[in-house]
Each structure stands twice: as structure tokens, then as C-alpha cells.
C-alpha positions as CSV (number, residue, x, y, z in Angstrom):
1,X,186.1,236.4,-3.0
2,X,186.8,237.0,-6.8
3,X,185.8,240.0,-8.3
4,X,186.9,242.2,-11.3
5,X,189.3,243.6,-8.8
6,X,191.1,240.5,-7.9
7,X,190.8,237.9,-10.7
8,X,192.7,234.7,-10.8
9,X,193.7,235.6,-14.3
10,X,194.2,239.3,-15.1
11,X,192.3,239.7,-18.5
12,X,190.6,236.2,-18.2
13,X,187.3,237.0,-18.9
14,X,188.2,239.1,-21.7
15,X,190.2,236.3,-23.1
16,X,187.2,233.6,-22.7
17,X,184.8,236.3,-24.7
18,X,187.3,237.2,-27.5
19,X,187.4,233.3,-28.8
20,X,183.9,233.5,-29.5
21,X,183.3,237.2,-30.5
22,X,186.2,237.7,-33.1
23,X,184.2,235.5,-35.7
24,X,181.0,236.9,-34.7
25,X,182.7,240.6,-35.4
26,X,184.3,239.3,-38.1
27,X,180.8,238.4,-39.2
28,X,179.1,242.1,-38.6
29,X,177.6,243.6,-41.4
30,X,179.3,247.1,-42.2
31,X,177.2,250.1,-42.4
32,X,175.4,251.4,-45.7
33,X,173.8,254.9,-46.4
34,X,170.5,252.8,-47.0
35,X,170.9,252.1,-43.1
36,X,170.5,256.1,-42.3
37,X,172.3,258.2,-39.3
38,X,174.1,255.8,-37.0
39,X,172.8,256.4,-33.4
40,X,175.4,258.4,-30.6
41,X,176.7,256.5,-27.4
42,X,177.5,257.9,-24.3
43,X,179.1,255.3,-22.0
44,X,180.7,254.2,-19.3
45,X,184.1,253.4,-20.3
46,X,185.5,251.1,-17.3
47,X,189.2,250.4,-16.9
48,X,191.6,247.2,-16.6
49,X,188.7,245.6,-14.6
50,X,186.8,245.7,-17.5
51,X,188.4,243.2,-19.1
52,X,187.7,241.1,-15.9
53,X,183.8,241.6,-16.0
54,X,182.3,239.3,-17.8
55,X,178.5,240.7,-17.9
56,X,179.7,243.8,-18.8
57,X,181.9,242.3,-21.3
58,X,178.7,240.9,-22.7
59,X,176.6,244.1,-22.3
60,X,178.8,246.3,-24.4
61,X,179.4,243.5,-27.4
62,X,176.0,243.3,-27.1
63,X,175.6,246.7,-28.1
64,X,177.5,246.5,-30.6
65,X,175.8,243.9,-32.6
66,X,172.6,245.5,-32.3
67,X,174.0,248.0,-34.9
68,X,176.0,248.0,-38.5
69,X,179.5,247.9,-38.1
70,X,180.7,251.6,-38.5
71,X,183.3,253.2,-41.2
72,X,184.8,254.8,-38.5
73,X,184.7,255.8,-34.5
74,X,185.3,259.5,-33.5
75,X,185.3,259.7,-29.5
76,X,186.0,261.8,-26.7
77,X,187.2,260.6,-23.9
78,X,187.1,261.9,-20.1
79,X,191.0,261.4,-20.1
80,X,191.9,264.0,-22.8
81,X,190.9,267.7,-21.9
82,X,192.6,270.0,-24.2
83,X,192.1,273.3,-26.0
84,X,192.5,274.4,-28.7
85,X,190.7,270.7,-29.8
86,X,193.1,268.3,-31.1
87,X,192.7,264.8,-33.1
88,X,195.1,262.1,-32.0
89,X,196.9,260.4,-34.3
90,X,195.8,259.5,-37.7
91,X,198.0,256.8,-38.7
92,X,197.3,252.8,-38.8
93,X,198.7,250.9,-35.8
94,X,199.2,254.3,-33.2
95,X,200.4,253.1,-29.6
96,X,197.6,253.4,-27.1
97,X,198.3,255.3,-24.2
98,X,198.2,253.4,-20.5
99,X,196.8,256.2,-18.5
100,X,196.4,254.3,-15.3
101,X,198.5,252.8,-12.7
102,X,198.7,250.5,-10.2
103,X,197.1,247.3,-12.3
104,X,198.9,244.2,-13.4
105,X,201.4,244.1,-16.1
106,X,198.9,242.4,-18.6
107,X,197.0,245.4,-18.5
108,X,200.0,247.4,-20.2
109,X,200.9,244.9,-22.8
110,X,197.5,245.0,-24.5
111,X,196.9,246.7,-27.7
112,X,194.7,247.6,-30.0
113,X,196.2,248.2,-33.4
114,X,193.5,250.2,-35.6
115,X,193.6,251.0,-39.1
116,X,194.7,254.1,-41.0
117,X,192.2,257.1,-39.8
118,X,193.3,260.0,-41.7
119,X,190.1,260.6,-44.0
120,X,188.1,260.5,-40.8
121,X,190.1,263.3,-39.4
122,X,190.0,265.2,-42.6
123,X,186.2,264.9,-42.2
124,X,186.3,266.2,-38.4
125,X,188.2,269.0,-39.9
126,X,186.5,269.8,-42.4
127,X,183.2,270.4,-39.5
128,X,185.0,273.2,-37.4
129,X,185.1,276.8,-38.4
130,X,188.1,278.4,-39.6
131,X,188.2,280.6,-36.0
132,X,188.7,277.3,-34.4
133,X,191.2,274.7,-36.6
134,X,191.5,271.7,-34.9
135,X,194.9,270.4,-34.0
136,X,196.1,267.2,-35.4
137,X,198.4,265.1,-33.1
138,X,201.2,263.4,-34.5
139,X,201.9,260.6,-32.1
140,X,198.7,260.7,-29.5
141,X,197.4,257.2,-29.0
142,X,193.9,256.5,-27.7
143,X,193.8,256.0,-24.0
144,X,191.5,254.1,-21.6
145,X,188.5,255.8,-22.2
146,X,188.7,255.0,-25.6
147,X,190.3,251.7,-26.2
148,X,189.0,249.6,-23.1
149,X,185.4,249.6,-24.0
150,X,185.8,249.8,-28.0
151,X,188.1,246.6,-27.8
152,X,185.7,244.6,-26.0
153,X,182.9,246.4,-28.5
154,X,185.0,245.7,-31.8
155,X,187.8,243.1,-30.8
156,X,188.9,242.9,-34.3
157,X,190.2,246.6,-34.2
158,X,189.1,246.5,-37.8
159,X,187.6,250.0,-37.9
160,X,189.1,253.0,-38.0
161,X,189.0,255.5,-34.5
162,X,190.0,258.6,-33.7
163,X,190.2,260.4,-30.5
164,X,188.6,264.3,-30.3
165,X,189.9,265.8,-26.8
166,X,187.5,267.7,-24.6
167,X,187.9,271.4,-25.0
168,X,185.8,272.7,-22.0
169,X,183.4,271.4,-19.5
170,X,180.6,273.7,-20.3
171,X,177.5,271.5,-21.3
172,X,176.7,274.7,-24.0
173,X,179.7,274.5,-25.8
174,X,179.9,270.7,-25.5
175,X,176.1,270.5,-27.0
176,X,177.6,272.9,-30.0
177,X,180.3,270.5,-30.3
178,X,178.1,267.7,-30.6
179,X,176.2,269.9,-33.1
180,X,179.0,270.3,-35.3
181,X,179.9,266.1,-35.6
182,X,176.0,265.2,-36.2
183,X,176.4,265.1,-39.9
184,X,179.1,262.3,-39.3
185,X,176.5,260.0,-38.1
186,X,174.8,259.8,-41.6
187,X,178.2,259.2,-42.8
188,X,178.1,255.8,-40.9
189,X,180.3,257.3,-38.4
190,X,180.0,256.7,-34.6
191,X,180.3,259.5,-32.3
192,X,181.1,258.9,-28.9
193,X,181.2,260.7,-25.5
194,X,183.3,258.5,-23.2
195,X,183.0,258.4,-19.2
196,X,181.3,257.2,-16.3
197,X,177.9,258.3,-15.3
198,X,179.3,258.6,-11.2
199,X,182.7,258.7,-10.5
200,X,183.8,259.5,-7.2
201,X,186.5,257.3,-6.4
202,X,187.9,259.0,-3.8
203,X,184.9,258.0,-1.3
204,X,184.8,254.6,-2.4
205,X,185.8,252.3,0.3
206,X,187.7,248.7,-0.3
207,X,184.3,247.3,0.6
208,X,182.0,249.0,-2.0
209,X,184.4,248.0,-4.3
210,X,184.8,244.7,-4.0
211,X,180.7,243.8,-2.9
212,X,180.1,246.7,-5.7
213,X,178.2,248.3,-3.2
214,X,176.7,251.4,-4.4
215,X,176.7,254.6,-1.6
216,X,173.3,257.1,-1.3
217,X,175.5,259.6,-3.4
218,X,176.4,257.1,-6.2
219,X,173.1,255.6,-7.1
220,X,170.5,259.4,-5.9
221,X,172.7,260.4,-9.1
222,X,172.5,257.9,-10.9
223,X,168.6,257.8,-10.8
224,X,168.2,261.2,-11.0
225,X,170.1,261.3,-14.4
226,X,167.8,258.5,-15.7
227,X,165.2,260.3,-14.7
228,X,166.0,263.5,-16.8
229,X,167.5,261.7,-20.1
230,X,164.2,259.8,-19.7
231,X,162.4,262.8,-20.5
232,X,164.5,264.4,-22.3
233,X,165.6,267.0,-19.9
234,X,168.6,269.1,-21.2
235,X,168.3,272.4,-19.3
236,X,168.4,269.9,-16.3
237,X,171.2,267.8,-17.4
238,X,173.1,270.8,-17.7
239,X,172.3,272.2,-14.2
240,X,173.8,269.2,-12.2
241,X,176.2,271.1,-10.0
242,X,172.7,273.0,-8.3
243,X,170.0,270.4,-8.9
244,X,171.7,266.9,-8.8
245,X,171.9,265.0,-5.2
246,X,174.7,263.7,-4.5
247,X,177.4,266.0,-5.3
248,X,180.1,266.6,-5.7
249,X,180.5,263.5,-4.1
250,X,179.3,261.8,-7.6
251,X,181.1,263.6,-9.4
252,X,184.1,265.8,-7.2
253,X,185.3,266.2,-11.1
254,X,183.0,266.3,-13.2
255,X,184.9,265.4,-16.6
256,X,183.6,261.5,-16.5
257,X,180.2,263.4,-16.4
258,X,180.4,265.5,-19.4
259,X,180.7,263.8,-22.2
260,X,177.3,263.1,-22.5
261,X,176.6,266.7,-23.7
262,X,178.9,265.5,-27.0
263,X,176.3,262.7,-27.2
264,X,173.6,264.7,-26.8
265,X,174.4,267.6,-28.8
266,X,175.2,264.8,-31.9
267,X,171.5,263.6,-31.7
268,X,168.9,264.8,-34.2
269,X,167.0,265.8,-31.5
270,X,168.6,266.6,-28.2
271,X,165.9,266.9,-26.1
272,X,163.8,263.6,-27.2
273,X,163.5,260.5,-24.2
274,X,166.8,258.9,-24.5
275,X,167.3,255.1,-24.4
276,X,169.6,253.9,-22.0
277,X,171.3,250.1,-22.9
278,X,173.0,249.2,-20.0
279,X,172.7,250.1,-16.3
280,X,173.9,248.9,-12.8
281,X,176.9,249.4,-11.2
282,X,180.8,248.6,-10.9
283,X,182.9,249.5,-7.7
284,X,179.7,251.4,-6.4
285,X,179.7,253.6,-9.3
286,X,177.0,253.6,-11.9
287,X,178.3,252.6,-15.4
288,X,174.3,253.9,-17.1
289,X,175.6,254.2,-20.7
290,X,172.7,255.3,-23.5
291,X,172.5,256.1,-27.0
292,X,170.5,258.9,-28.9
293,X,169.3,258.9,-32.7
């Protein structure tokens, strides 16, 4: 049986997709102030398999065209928790990290060369108080959580990105966070919180992986997450660890969880019904990825 996890091609799909998205990118009209606050995305980032996935492929590109292209990407990634917050590196054409193991050597030879980002983190700056200066890397790349789903979402790697590190997994001071990068959205920036709306590898089995089967703990989370962003439950959101089934199971860390509170915090309106744009599962874990405006 083929699956994402054992393709004939490592990085087929991706490479069937690419010949007929790069002109259709190519294509995308850019963002304008006349087109107002660009929405924020939480989502589920994926890994190598991702490029072996051709629905989801399709789902995220998808997404993409449904907006303008942006002037430039600020995201935060499950993979980078640091404090003080630090930017990763501004200049054109930064290495990408590989922060995985175990995949084909295709996986490791991709890259995704991005242009010149140093107004955007002058901007990101230029948003946190003086008591807490942000740090700017000098040779940080963007890892998985960042460039897997944003080069299937902008193949070109014709828009400038920049990676904000997770400080803290407190949904307060990730909602202030958020807060803080709101006013980049009307700037026709994208704000992103990356990671995965379950995650509990650990008590995956071979089988769930490869049927994508999705255990009790994976998909009671999953539904009741889409049950609170539905209505627009923040005070619930943030109480997962007492009111959510399924964990810790779902989540036995919980940093692919909390990046949403980034996303959330960066909306107009936090606690407004949230849209979610693609749902299901990979591996048994759910990959429920939503925007907010």
C-alpha cells in the first residue's frame, strides 16, 4: 500500500503540483491597502510527508489563492521555543533548517530561498516594548514548521518570511503576543501560528499511520477544539489541560497546540466564530487548520 509514508517517489506529488502551481503563483495578485487586514492562519504544518500528500498539497495552495499574495510572512513555529523572542535571519536566501530525521535524502536537499526580510523584522521590532527587545538571529533559517507548508502555499518563495520563536506556552501571554503583531495584518502582512491541532506521536502505531486511522484521543480533541473555535470560546481554548478529552495523549507536549493563541490573539476580534479551511487527518492526527479576521 502507498501512502505519504512510503511513496514510490519521495517528493512526487509535490513535484507533479509545482509544474502547475508556479504559474498560477506567479499569477497571484499581491496585496493592496484597498484590500484591508489580511486574515491570521493557524495550521497544521505537516513534515516531509507533506510533500507526498497530494489533497493536502491541494488544500493548502488552495488557501492560498483564496487570498492576495502577502508583502511578507511573520510565523511561529512549534519547533522554535525561545526567550527572550528572537527573529531568525533577515537576509535573502537564509539556509532552512532540517529539524527532522529519519526521512529520505530528498527531504534534506530541498530549499526554499526567500527574499531579503529585513524591513519586516524592523517592523516586528518596532511592535515590542523596550522592556522586551526582540533578538535578531544572524544565521537562524526557517525550519519545518515554517518552510514545509509555506512552500507548497507559495512555491515561488517570492515573498519575504520571517520566523518569530515561541517565548512561553502560556495562552495569556501568547494572546498578548498576538495582540502586539495585529497591526501587521493591515500592513498586508501574514501572521502565522504554526503546528498541529493533535500531536501525540508517541501513541501512534505503524497502523494508524499508514490507514491514517485516527485513535478516540486524536479525533475527542480534535472535535472538541472545533467545537469551541466554533463559538468562539477563548477562556475554553485556554483551559485544555482540565477540560479537553483526550489528554495528554493529544497533546503529551503541548507546543504543536499553542500556536493558535498567536493566531488568535492577531484577530480583530479574538473571541468571534472562527472559520476553519481544512480538516481531516494525517497519521491519525488531526491537521484542523483555521483563519481569523
Amino acid at each position: 500500500m502507498e501512502s505519504p509514508l512510503t511513496p514510490t517517489i519521495p517528493g512526487g506529488a509535490f513535484d507533479e503540483f509545482v509544474v502547475d502551481a508556479a504559474p498560477v503563483s506567479r499569477a497571484q495578485r499581491g496585496w493592496t491597502p484597498d484590500d484591508g487586514a489580511l486574515p491570521a492562519l493557524y495550521i497544521s504544518h505537516g513534515a516531509p510527508p507533506l510533500f507526498d500528500d497530494a489533497p493536502w498539497i491541494k488544500e493548502l495552495f488552495a488557501w492560498s489563492q483564496t487570498l492576495p499574495k502577502p508583502r511578507g510572512i511573520l510565523i511561529v513555529s512549534a519547533h522554535w521555543e525561545s526567550a527572550p523572542l528572537s527573529l531568525s535571519a533577515a537576509a535573502a536566501r537564509t539556509p532552512l533548517v532540517y529539524d527532522f530525521g529519519g526521512f529520505h535524502q530528498r527531504y534534506y536537499e530541498m530549499t526554499y530561498p526567500t527574499p531579503d526580510a529585513t524591513a519586516l523584522a524592523r517592523r516586528v521590532a518596532a511592535l515590542m516594548p523596550d522592556k522586551e527587545p526582540v533578538h535578531e538571529h544572524g544565521s537562524r533559517g526557517l525550519d519545518h514548521g515554517a518552510w514545509v507548508p509555506l512552500k507548497v502555499m507559495y512555491p515561488l518563495a517570492d515573498v519575504p518570511v520571517l520566523q518569530l520563536s515561541m517565548p512561553t506556552h502560556e495562552p495569556d501571554t501568547l494572546m498578548d503576543l498576538g495582540r502586539r503583531l495585529r497591526p501587521l495584518r493591515e500592513e498586508g502582512v501574514l501572521v502565522i501560528g504554526s503546528g498541529f491541532m493533535t500531536h501525540g506521536l508517541p501513541f501512534i502505531t505503524r497502523e494508524m499511520a499508514l490507514y491514517n486511522t485516527a485513535p478516540a484521543w486524536s479525533a475527542d480533541f480534535d472535535a472538541w477544539a472545533a467545537d469551541a473555535l466554533a463559538r468562539g470560546d477563548v477562556e475554553t481554548l485556554a483551559s485544555y489541560r482540565h477540560r479537553a478529552p483526550g489528554m495528554p495523549h493529544a497533546h503529551p507536549t503541548v507546543d504543536h497546540y499553542v500556536p493558535l493563541f498567536i493566531t488568535l490573539g492577531a484577530a480583530t476580534e479574538p473571541e468571534r466564530p472562527v472559520q476553519t479551511t481544512i480538516e481531516g487527518y494525517m497519521m491519525g492526527l488531526s491537521k484542523r487548520s483555521f483563519q481569523v479576521t
